[in-house]
Each structure stands twice: as C-alpha cells, then as structure tokens.
N, C-alpha and C positions, 0 to 999 in steps of 0.2 A: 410298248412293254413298260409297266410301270417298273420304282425302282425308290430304293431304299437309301443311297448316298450314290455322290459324285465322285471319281476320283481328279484328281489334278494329275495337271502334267496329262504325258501322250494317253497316259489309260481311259478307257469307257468305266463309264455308270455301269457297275454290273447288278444285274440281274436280284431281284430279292431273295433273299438268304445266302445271300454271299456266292454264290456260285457263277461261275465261269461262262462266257458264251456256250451253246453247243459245239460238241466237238466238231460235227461237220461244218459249222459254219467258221470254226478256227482254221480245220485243216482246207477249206476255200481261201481263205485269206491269206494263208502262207501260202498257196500255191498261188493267188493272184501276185503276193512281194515279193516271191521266188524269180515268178517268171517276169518278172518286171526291172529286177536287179540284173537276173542273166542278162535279158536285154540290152541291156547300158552297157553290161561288163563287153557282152559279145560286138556290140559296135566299136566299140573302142578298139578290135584286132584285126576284126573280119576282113575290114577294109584294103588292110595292107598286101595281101596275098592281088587284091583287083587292080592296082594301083597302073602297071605298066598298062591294062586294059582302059581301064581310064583317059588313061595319056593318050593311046591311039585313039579313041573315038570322039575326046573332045580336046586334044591338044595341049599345051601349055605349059611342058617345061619341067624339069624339075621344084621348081618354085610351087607352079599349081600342083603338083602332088603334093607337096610338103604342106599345103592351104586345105586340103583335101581332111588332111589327117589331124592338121593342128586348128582348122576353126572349129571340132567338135570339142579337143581337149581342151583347150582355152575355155570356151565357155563353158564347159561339163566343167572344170575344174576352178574357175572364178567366181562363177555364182552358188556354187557348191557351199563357200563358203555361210552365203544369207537364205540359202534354200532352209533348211532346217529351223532359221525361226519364222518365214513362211507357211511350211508346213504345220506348225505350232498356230502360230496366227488364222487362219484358216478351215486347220485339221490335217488329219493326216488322210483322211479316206478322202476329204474334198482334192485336196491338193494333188493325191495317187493320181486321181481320175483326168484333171487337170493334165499333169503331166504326161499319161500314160495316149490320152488323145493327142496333145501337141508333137507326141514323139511318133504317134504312128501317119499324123498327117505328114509332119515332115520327112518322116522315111520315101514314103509316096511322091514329095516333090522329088528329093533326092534322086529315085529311079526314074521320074519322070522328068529330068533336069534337061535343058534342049545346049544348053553349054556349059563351061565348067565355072565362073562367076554364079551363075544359077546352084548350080549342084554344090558352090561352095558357101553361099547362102542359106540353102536350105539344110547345112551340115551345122551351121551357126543355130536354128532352133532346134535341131535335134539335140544341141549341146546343151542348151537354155533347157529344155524338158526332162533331159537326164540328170539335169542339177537337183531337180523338182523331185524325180523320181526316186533318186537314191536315199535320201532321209526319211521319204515318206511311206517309204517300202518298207523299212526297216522300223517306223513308227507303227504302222499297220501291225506287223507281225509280235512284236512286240505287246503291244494292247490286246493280243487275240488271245494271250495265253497268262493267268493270272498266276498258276502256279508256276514259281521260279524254273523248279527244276524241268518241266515241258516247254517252259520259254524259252530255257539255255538252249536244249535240244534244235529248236524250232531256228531259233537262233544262228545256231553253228547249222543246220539244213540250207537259211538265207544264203549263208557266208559259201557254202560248200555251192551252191547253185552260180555263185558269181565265178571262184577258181571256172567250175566248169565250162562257163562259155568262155572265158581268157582262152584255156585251151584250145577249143573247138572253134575260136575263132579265125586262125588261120587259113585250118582244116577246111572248115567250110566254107571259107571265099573263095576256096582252090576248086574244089566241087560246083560252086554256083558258076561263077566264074566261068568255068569250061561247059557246063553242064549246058548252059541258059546263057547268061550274059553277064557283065558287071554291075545291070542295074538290078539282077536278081537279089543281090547282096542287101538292098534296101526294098525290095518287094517281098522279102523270107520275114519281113516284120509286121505285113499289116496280118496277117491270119494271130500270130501270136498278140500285137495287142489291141486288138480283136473279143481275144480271150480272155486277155487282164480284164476289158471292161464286161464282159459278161461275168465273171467271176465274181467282181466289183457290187455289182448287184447284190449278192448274198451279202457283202460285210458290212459288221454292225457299222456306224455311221461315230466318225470320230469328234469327241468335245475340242471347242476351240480352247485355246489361253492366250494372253496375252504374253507376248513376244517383240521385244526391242530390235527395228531392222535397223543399220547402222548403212545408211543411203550414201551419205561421202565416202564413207572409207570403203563401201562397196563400190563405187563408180571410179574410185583412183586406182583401185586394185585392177579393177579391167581396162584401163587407158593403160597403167603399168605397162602390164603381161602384153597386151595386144600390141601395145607401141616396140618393144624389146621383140617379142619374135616378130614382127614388121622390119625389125632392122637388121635383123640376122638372115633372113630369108632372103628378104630385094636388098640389100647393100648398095653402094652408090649413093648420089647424095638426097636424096627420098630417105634411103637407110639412115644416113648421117642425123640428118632432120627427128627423124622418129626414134633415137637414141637419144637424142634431148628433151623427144616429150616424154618419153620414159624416164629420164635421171627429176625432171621437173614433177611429174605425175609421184614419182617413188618418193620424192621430198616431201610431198603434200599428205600421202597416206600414215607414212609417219606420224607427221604431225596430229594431223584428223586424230588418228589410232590412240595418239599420248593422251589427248584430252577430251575424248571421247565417253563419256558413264557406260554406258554398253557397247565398245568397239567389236570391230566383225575382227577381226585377229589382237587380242589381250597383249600386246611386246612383252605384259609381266612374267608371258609364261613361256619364257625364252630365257628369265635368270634361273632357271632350274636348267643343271647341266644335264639332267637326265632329256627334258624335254627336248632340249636343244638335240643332243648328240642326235638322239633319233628320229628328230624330223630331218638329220642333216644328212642321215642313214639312209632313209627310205626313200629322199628325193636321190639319192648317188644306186638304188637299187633298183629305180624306176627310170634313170637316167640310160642305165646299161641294159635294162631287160627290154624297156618299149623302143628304144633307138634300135637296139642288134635285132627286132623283128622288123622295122621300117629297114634298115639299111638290109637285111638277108633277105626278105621278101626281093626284091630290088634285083639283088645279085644273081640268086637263083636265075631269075629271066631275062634279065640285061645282058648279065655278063656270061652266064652258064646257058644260056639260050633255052630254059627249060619252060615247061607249059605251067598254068597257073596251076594245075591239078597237083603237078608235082611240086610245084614249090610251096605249096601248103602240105603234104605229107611229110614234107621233108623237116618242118616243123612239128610231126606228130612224137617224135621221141623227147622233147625238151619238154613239152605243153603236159603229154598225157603223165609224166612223174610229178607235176606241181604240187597237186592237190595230197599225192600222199606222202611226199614232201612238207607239207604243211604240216599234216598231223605229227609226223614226227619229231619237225622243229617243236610244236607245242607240248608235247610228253618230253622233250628233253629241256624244255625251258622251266617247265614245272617241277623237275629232278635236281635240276644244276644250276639253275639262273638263268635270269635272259641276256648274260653277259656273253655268255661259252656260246649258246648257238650262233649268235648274231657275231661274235666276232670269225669262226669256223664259217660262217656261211659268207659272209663276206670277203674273206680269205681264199676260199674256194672259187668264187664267183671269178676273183680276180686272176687267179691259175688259168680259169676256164677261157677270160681273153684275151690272154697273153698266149695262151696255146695258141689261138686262134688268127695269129697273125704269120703264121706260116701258109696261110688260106692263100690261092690266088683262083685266075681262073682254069688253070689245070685241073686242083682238087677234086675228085671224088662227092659229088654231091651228096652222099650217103654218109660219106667221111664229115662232111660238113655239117651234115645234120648229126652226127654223134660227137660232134667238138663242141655244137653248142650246149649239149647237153650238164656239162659241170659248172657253164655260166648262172643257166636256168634255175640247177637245184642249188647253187651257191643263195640266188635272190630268194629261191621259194622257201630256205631256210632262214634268213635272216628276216621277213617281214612279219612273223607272226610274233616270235619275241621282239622285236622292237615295238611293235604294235603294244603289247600286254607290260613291258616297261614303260613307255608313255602312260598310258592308263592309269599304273601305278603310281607315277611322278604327281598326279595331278588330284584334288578334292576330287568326291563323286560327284558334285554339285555341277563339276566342269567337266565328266567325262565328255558327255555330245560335243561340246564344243572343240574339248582337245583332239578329238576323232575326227572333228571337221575340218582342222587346222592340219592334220598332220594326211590323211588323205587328199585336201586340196593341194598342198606341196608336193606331193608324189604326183600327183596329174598335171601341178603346171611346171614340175621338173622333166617329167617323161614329155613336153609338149616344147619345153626349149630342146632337149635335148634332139630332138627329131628335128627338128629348125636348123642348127648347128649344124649336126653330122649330114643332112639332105645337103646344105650347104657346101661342105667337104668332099664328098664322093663328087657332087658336080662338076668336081674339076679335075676329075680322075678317079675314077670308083675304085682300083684297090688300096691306092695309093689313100685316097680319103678314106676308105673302110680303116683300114691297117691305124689311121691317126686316129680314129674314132673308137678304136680297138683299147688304144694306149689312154687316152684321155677315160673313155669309162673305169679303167683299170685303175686309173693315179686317183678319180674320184672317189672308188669304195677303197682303196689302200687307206688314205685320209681318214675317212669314216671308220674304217674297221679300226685304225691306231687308237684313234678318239672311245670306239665304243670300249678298244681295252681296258681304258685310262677310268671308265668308270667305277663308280663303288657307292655303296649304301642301299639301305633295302632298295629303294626305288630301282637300282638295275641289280639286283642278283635275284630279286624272284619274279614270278611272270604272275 
C-alpha cells in the first residue's frame, strides 16, 4: 500500500488521503489486543481457584503454591516495566506476535509440566510474554483507530476486556478444575492464542522507533523483587542471605536510576505528591484485592473443605460488580475529583476487612462470599480515579511511562503481598488469614489518609 507521510510514535503510515485503516481490519486488531490483554489479565486469577489441585498432584508445600502464583507476577510485573520500549524498538504488531506465541507455548509447558519446579519454570515465561503482551496490545489498538474519539471507545473496550477476565478468573479455574483437571487452566489458552495469531495476520504491520532500554536498572529491579519475595517465601537462613541480596541489589538500582539519561523508573516522578500517593494507593489496593483471592481461594477448600467448583462461584458476587464498579468510580471522579472516590473506596475496602475477621471456619460459605464483596467494590472504586490522577500529575510526553510505573507497582505489590500472607496462613490459616485481614486493612487506612491530604488540580479532577 503506498502512502503519503509517516506518523511517529506507535501510529502506522496511514493510508493516502489521510484516511484511517479499514474498519474491518481495525475492528480485527482490537479483537486480536482484546483477546490478548484478557489473556494476561485472566492468568493472573485463574490460577488460584486450582492451586490446592496443584499441590495434590505435584506436591510442594505451601511455599510451592505461593511460587506457582508469584513467578508469573514477578516477571509479568518486572519486565513490564522495559516491555513497552521494546515494543517501541521493534513494533508493536512484531512484538504482539512475539509475545502472544511465547505465552501460548509456555501455557502448553505449564499443562504439560511432569513436576512443580517444571510448572514453576514454565510460569516464569508465561510472565516474560505477558510483559511483552500488555503494552503491545494496547500499542496495537491504539494505532488502529486514528480518530480520537473511536480510539477512546476502542480503548475503554481493551480496558473493559481486561476487568472481565480478572472476574472470570476464578470462575473459571473452578469450572476447569472440576470439569477437566488443573492442567486445563493452561490448555484453555492454546485455542485463544491461536486466534490472536490468526487475527495478527489481518493487522496493518507496525513502524519501529527508536526507544532507550535501561539494561542495569532493569536487571536490578528483578534481582530486587525476586531476591525479597525469595526471602519471604523460604525464610531461614537462604531467606536471610536473599534479603541481603535484595537490600544490595535495591542500593544499586537506586543508584543506576539517579544517573541514568533514560532510567526504567524516573525517582523524579515520585517528588510530585500526587504521583507518589497513588502509586502508594494502588500497590495497598492490589496488596488486599490479589492476597484475599490467593488467601480465600485456599480457605474455601483447605479449611471449608469445599470443591474447586464452588470455591470459584463463591467469588462470582465480588468479581461480577467490578467492572460496573469501575464505571461508576469514573463518572464520579469526572463530577467530584479523583480525591472523593479514591478516598470512599479505600475507606470502604477497609470496613470490607475488617468485617471480615469475624470469618472462621464455621462461616457460611455464601456468607463469606458476600463479606468480601465491600472489599472488592472498595478497590474497584478507588483504581480508576487514582489511575486518571496519576495521568494528570504527569506531562503527556510521560503518560506511557507513568502508566508503566504505576501498574508495574500494583503487580509487584499484589506479588509480595501473596508471598507474605501464604507465609502467614502457613502457620495457622485462620489465625494468619485474620493477620493478613488487619495488615491489608492498616495499609489502605495509610493510603486513604495520604489520598485525603491531597490537593491541586492534579488530584481533584480525573
């Protein structure tokens, strides 16, 4: 196709006379980033509903669960941060492709894993590939739609595809799980990207740019993270040891970071208190929302003796209000600031687990799943206004990146946090539920003081 001018940045050469890809081949490309985002989002939950299955067929402790669940988030959440000037460096439709294969082979090892160091291996590139996937998905859909106002739309369709696999994530590991087996959980992936890549085909083919990768301050940031949840997980003096290569590792990325031209996390955009508060926000909403699905998943069937089936329904009342949850955090952030909902949602959240320590294993399974429902819609209110305050705190020049900073905190928050609390139950599950109750609780109370204390356009409009 010939072509009249290039655009920079993630957009394609469009077409001569200024006009837009065709529409079918837009609306193939949001459904290939669609289904590619759900993907990453829905692995990210699925899991936890299989987890006690897991354990019986390959063994290994609370420890190897908690590895299970945290070598995807670690690396989905570490390289998250250099994925997007990858994708840039490359393209986005190269890089989609790329990742979208790497995530459906690994799915395949994963089901096909003969022990649990295998299956926690092969959970490690499915991390690596959804790091790849998620900016490049969102680069894709983005380049497909030139006018603004179909892009928003297309936009918030990506965004609304992600809520819905979160949901249907536990839902559905409860269904495979019983249905099939717990390797079904990672064989429900190869038909879908499958699809991505026959979809992949139709889209226009994306321009590369040049893109600064920041190689030190990305390899200290995953010694960090990896070393820290290694010492929380095994404790003992292995633990001891790996808490030192993390306080050494976290000295060095600092540094790198300070004096770095193009550093993979800017430290400058942590003296804006807006940015600060709400990265500090999201990680304390990702700390309570993804720990109480690792710890209740758990509970359900450990402690309540229930089948995977049910203990993923029993999550269908918390999951299925997110999404419209969401929307209406976002009409009230656009009316009132993104101060009001994020401090009421965070407020909420914290009622929601503090009820929830009346829990034991007498409760009412059905009771339990309607307690955690004020947890859920506390977080599902508070992430889109902090989201859209961040935004605001920062140049346009630097949204991608601040979006990159502040969802990689959220995943390698919700990925200690799971470390921690598995930790805690291990040595008594209600008794460590109940502490992991209170500690989520004291971290969004924190957060929510801090987001009150805010002011200036940057936090009162969305």
């Amino acid at each position: 196709m010939s072509t009249n001018r290039t655009l920079k940045g993630d957009e394609l050469a469009l077409p001569k006379g200024g006009l837009e890809p065709k529409r079918s081949s837009a609306a193939l490309t949001l459904t290939a980033g669609l289904l590619g985002f759900a993907l990453v989002c829905l692995d990210a939950s699925i899991v936890n509903v299989a987890l006690p299955a897991i354990g019986s067929s390959l063994g290994g402790g609370m420890s190897g669960l908690q590895w299970v669940v945290d070598a995807y988030t670690l690396a989905f959440a570490a390289l998250m941060l250099s994925t997007g000037a990858f994708s840039d460096r490359v393209g986005a439709s190269r890089a989609y492709a790329i990742g979208a294969t790497v995530f459906t082979l690994a799915s395949a090892a994963c089901g096909l894993a003969p022990n649990l160091p295998a299956l926690i291996g092969a959970r490690v590139v499915q991390g690596v590939a959804a790091a790849v996937v998620l900016p490049a998905s969102l680069a894709l859909v983005r380049q497909a739609y030139a006018d603004p106002a179909r892009r928003a739309r297309a936009v918030a369709m990506w965004a609304a595809g992600g809520s819905a696999a979160v949901a249907l994530g536990p839902v559905a590991g409860g269904v495979l799980t019983t249905a099939w087996d717990w390797r079904g959980i990672f064989f429900v992936n190869l038909p879908i990207g499958a699809l991505i890549l026959v979809l992949l085909v139709r889209a226009p083919r994306s321009q590369r740019r040049p893109a600064p990768l920041d190689l030190p301050g990305q390899v200290t940031a995953v010694v960090t993270l990896t070393a820290l949840t290694f010492a929380v997980i095994e404790g003992g003096t292995a633990g001891w040891a790996a808490l030192a290569v993390a306080v050494v590792s976290a000295a060095a990325f600092l540094r790198i970071e300070a004096r770095r031209p193009h550093p993979v996390v800017p430290l400058g955009l942590f003296r804006d208190r807006t940015v600060a508060v709400t990265v500090a926000a999201g990680a304390a909403v990702s700390v309570a929302f993804y720990s109480m699905v690792f710890v209740f998943s758990l509970f359900f069937q450990q402690v309540q003796g229930r089948s995977a089936l049910q203990a993923g329904l029993m999550f269908l009342p918390m999951t299925g209000l997110i999404a419209v949850t969401n929307v209406i955090a976002g009409k009230l952030a656009g009316r009132y600031g993104a101060r009001l909902p994020m401090v009421v949602g965070q407020g909420l959240a914290v009622v929601g687990l503090l009820v929830m320590l009346y829990v034991d294993a007498g409760t009412p399974p059905v009771l339990v799943a309607l307690l955690l429902v004020p947890m859920a819609l506390g977080c599902a209110l508070t992430v889109p206004p902090l989201t859209a305050a961040m935004m605001d705190a920062v140049p346009a020049e630097r949204a991608g990146l601040a979006a990159g900073v502040l969802n990689a905190a959220r995943q390698m928050a919700g990925a200690l946090g799971i470390a921690v609390f598995g930790t805690l139950v291990a040595d008594g599950f209600v008794t460590g539920m109940r502490l992991s109750l209170v500690v989520s609780a004291a971290l969004l109370a924190v957060t929510g003081l801090l987001s009150f204390r805010l002011a200036g356009p940057s936090a009162s409009r969305a």
